[in-house]
Backbone bond lengths (Angstrom), bond angles and torsions (degrees), N, CA, C in turn:
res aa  C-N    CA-C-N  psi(-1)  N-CA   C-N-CA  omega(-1)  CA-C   N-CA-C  phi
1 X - - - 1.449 - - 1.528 107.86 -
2 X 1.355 116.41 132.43 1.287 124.20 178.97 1.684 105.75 -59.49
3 X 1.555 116.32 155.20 1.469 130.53 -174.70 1.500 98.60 -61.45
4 X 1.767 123.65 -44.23 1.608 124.83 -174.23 1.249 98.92 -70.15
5 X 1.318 133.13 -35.47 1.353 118.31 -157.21 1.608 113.30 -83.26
6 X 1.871 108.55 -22.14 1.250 140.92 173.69 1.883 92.57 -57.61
7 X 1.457 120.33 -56.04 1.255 115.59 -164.76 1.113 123.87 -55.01
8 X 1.815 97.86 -55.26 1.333 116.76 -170.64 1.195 110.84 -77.32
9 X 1.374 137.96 -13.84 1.546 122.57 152.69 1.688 112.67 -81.03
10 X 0.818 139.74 0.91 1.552 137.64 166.50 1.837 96.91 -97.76
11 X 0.861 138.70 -31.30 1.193 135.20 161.91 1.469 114.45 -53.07
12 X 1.387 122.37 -48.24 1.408 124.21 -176.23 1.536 117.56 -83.49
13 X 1.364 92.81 -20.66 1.654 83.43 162.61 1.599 122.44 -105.43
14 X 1.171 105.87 -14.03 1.522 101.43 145.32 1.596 132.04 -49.47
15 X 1.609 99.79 -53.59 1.081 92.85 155.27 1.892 150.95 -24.36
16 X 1.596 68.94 -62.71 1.713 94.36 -177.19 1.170 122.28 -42.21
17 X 2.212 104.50 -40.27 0.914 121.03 -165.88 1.278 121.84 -91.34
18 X 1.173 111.13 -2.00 1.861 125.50 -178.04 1.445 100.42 -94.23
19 X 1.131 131.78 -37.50 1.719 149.93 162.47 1.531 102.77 -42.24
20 X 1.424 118.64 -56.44 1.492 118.64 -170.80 1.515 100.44 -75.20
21 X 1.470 117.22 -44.60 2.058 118.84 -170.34 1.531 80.06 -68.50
22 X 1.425 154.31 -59.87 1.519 146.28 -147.05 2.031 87.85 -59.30
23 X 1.395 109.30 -63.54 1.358 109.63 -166.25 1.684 116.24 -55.24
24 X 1.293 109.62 -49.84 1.500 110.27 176.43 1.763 104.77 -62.25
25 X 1.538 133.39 -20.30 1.159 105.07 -171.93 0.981 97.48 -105.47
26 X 1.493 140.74 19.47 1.352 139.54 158.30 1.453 89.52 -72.28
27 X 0.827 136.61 -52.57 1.996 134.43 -169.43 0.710 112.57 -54.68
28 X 1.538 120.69 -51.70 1.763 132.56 -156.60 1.620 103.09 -158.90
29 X 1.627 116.47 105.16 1.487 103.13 152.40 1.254 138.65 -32.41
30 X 1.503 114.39 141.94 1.452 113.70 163.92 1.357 99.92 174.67
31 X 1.337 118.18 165.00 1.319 132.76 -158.57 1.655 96.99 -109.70
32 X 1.271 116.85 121.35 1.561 135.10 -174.91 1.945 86.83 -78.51
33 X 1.840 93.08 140.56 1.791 92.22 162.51 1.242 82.48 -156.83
34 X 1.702 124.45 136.55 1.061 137.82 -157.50 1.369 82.62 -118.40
35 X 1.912 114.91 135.42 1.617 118.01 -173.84 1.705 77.09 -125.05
36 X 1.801 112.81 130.07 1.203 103.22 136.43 1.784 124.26 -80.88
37 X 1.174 116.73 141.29 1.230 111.91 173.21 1.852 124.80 -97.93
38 X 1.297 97.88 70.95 1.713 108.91 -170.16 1.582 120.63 -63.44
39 X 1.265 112.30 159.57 1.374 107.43 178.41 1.549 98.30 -132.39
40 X 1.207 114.91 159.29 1.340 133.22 -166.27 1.629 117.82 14.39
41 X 1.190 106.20 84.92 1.485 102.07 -176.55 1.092 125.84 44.85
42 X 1.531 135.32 66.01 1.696 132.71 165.70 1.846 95.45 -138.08
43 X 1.479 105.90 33.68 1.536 100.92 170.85 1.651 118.89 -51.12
44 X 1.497 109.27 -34.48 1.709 110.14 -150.60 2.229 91.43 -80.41
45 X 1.174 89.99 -47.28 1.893 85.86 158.50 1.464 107.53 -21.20
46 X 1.405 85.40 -95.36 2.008 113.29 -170.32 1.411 96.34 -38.19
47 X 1.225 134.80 -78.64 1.320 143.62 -168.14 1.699 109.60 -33.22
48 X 1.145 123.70 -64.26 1.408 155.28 148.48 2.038 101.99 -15.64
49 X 1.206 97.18 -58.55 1.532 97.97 -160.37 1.414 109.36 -93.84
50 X 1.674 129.12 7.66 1.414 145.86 -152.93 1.460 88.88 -129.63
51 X 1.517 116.37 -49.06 1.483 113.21 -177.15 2.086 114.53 -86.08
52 X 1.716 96.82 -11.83 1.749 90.24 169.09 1.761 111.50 -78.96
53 X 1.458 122.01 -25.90 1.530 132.70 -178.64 1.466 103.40 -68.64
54 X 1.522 127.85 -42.66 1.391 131.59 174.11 1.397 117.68 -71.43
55 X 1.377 106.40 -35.61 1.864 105.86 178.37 1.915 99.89 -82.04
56 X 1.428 103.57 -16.60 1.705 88.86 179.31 1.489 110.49 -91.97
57 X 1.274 116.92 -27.47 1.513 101.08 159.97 1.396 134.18 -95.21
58 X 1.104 115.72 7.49 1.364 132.81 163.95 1.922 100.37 -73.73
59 X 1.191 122.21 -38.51 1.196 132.43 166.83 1.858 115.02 -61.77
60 X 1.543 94.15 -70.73 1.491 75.48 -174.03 1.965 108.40 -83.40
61 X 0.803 126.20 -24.49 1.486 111.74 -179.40 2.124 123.55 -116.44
62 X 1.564 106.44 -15.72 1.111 120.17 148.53 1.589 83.72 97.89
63 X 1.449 120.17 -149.82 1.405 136.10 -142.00 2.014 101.69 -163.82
64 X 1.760 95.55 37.57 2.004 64.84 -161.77 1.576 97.39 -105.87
65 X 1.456 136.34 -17.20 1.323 125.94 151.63 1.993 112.63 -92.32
66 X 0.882 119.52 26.16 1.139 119.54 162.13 1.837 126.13 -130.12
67 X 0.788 142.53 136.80 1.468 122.70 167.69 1.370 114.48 -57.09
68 X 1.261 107.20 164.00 1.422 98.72 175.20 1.934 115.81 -89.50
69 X 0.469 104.76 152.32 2.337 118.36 -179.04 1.273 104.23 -36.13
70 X 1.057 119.99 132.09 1.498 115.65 169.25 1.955 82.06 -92.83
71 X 1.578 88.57 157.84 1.897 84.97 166.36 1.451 107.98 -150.03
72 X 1.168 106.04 117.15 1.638 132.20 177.90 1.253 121.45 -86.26
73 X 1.694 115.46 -171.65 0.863 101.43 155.01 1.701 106.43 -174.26
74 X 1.347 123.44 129.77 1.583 110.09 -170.82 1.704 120.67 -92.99
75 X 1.093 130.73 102.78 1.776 130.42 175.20 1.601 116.84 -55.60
76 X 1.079 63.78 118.27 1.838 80.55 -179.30 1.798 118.15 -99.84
77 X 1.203 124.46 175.59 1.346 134.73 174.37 1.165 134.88 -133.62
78 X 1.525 127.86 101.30 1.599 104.10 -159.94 1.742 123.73 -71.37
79 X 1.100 134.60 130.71 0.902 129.78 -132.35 2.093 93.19 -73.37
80 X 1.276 120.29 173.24 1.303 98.14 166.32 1.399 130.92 -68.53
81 X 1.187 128.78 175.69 1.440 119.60 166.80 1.744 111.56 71.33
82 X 1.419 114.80 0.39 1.581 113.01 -171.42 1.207 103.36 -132.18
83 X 1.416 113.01 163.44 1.322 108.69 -165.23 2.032 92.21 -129.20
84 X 1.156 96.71 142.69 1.833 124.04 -168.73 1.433 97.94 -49.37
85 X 1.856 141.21 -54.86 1.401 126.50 172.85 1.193 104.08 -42.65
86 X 1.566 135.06 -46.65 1.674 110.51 -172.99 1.059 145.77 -26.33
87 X 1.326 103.26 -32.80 1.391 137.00 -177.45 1.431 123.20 -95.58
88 X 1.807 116.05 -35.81 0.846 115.15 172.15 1.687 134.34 -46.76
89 X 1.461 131.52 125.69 0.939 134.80 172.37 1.783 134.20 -85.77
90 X 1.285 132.10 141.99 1.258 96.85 -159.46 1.882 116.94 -74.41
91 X 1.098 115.45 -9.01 1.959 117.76 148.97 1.240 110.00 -81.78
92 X 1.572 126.34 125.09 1.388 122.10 158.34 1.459 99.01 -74.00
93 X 1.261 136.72 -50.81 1.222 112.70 -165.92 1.609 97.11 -110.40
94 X 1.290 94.63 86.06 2.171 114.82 143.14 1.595 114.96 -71.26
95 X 1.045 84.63 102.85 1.490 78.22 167.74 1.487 131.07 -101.63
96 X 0.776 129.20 -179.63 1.583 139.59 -145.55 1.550 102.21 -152.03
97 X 1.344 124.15 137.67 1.491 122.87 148.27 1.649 121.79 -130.06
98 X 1.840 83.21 115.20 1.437 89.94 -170.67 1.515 117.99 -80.09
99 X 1.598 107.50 142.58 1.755 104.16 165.42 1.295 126.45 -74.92
């Protein structure tokens, strides 16, 4: 798969996903914080690709009934003896919104 075509589908489901946090905080306040959950040192990736989804919708639709994302991120360790796909899920970036 081409790198644009890579974007523009992580773009649209980013999308998707700022659409669903806009709808739930029409229901119920709360402050969105996007955690990547990294494993063995590849935070600046994750970090990187959590803060391009926030600067692109901060672009096209902005932050003015929502706060804007806090964006984190938790380091992980693979345990010994295991190998890092184990874990892998088929979204690297699932996100979560914590209370």
């Amino acid at each position: 798969m081409s790198p644009r075509k890579e974007i523009a589908i992580e773009t649209l489901r980013n999308n998707k996903r700022f659409e669903m946090y806009r709808a739930m905080h029409a229901v119920r306040g709360f402050r969105l914080v996007l955690c990547a959950d990294v494993w063995d040192g590849d935070e600046e990736f994750a970090m990187q690709a959590l803060k391009r989804a926030v600067e692109t919708e901060k672009a096209a639709r902005g932050f003015d009934m929502f706060p804007e994302p806090l964006v984190i991120y938790s380091p992980r360790k693979t345990p010994p003896g295991r190998v890092t796909d184990e874990y892998w899920v088929d979204d690297p970036f699932c996100w979560t919104p914590l209370e």
